[in-house]
N, C-alpha and C positions, 0 to 999 in steps of 0.2 A: 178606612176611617169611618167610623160610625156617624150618623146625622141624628143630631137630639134636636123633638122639634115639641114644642106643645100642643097640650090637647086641642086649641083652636085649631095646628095649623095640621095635625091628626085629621081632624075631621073632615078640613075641605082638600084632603088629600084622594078619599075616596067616597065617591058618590053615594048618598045614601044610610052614610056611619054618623052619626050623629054627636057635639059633645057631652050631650047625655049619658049616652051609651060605654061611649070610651071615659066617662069618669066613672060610671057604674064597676065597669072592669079593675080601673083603677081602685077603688074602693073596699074592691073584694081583697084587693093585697095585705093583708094583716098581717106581718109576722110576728107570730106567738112562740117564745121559747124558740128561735131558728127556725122556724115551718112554717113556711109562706101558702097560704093558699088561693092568693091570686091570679087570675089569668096573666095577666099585661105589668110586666116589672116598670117601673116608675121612680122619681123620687123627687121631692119638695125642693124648690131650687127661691127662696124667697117666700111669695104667694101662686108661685106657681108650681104644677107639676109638669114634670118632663118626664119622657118617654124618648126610645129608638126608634129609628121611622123601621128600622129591620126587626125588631119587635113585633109593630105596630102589623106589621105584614104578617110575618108568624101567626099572629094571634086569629086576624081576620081571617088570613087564607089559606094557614096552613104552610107556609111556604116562607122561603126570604127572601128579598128585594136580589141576590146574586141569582136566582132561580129564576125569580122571573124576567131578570133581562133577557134570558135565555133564548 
C-alpha cells in the first residue's frame, strides 16, 4: 500500500530537503496536452498537495522505499 504524505511531512522525512524545494519539483509537473514534465508526480487534494512517500524516495535517491529497506 502506498503512503501519501505532504510536502511538510516530505520534508522532515529527509534531512536537508527542504519544502521549498519539494514544491519547486512539484511545480515543475505541468501536464501540457498528456506530457508531464515534472520530476515528482503530485496532486491537489483541497489546499494541499500530496505526494507518495515512494515517489518522494525515487525522485531524491534514485531508488524506492522496498529498496532501501533492503
Amino acid at each position: 500500500m502506498r503512503r501519501i504524505i505532504t510536502i511538510k511531512q516530505a520534508a522532515q522525512l529527509i534531512e536537508g530537503l527542504t519544502e521549498y524545494r519539494i514544491r519547486q519539483d512539484v511545480s515543475h509537473l505541468l501536464c501540457k496536452l498528456g506530457k508531464c514534465t515534472g520530476q515528482l508526480r503530485s496532486f491537489k487534494a483541497g489546499n494541499k498537495y500530496l505526494i507518495a512517500e515512494e515517489d518522494l524516495y525515487e525522485t531524491v535517491f534514485g531508488r524506492t522505499v522496498k529498496e532501501e529497506q533492503r
